[in-house]
N, C-alpha and C positions, 0 to 999 in steps of 0.2 A: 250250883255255882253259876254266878251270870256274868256274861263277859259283856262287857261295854266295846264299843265303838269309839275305839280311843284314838290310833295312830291315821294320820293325814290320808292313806292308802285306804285303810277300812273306810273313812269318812265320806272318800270318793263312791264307794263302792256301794255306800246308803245311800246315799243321791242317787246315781246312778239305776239302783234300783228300783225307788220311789219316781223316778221319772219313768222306767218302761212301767212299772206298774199303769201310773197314771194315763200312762198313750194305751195302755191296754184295755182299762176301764173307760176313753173315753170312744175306742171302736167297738168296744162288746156295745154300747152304746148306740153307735150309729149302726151298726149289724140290725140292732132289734128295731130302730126308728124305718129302716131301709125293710126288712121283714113287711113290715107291719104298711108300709105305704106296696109293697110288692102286692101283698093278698089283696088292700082296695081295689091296685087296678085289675088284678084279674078275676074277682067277684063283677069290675063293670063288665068288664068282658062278656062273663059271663052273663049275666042282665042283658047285654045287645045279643044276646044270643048264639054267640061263638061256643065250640064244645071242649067238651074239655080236654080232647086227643086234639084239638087245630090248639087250642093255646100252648099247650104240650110241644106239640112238635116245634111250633116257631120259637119257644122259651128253651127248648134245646130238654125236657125233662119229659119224665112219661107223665101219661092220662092217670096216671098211679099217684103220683107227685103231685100232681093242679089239682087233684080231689081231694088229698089229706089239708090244702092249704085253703082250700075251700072251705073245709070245713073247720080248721083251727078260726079262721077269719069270721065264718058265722056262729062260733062257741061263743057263749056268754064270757067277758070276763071276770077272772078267779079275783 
């Protein structure tokens, strides 16, 4: 059986939702556009010769951290 979104309260409540949805999809969003400009600049980094424990430490992450994104950032993409 399927229930409709009938009464004035329900109606609110599909808006409502369809609106965080929406703010949701448009940060997962800018999360991945902010990602993706993150790796460029620490691959420049990289390139002027900085290591990967000095970008670490000043990024607040380990040397552990700036080499997995190192390396997501020079993976081909899927």
């Amino acid at each position: 059986m399927v229930k409709y979104f009938e009464s004035p309260e329900e109606q609110r409540a599909l808006e409502e939702l369809k609106r965080v949805r929406s703010e949701a999809v448009a940060h997962f969003t800018a999360a991945v556009q902010l990602a993706q400009q993150r790796r460029v600049l620490i691959l420049d980094l990289v390139t002027q010769g900085f290591s990967l424990a000095d970008i670490g430490r000043e990024f607040g992450v380990s040397r552990q951290a700036v080499a997995k994104m190192v390396k997501v950032g020079r993976s081909p993409k899927k």
